[in-house]
N, C-alpha and C positions, 0 to 999 in steps of 0.2 A: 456416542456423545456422553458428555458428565456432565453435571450441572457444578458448579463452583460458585462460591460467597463471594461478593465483594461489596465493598460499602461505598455509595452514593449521597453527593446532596439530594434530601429529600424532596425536592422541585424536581431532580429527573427521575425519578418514582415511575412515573408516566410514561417513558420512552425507554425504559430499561427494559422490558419486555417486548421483542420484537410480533410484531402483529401477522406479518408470513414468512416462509421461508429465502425471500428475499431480502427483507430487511436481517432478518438471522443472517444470513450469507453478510451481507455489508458489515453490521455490527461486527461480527469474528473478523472480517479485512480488517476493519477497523483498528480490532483488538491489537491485530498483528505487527498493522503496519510500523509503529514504534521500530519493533524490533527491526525489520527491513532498512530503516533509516537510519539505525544506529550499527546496521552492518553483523547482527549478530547473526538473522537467516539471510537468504536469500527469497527473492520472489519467486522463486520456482521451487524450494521450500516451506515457502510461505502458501503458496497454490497445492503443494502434495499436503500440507497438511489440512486444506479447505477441501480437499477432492475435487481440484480445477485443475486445469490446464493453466502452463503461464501465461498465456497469451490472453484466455479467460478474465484470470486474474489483474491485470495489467488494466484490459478494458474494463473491468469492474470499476477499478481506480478511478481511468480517466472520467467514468460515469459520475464518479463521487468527488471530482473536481481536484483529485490528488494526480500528480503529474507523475509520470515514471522516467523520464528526464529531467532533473533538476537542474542541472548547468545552467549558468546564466547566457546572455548573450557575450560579454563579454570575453568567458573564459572559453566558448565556443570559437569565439574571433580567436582567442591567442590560438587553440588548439588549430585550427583549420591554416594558419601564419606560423606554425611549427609545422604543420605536414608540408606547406609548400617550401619550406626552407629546407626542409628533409629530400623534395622531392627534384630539387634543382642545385 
């Protein structure tokens, strides 16, 4: 581990220091997840770099209310009406 600066409103002062090692584990997901969403790692880069398992990882997310499917239902519907079009 390195400790690194970053500057904060001073109202989360409070929460910027994680109190165990779980909330530390979430915070760093946290950190990360940005980057996942914008496709620059992957979750399973994102988990080697937390020393997790992706799958770990993944259910850490769903823990913290962050989805690891995003697709809507919608785009689910087209998708599943192009495999059966595909499939016939």
């Amino acid at each position: 581990m390195t400790a690194v600066s970053i500057k904060i409103p001073e109202t989360m002062t409070e929460y910027a220091e994680p109190k165990d090692e779980s909330m530390l584990l979430s915070r760093n997901a946290m950190i990360l997840y940005p980057y996942i969403q914008n496709e620059t790692i992957s979750f399973g880069k994102a988990a080697q770099i937390l020393g997790l398992h992706k799958m770990d990882l993944i259910t850490l997310y769903g823990r913290l209310g962050v989805p690891y499917f995003t697709q809507t239902a919608e785009e689910l519907e087209n998708d599943v009406n192009t495999l059966n079009s595909l499939m016939f």
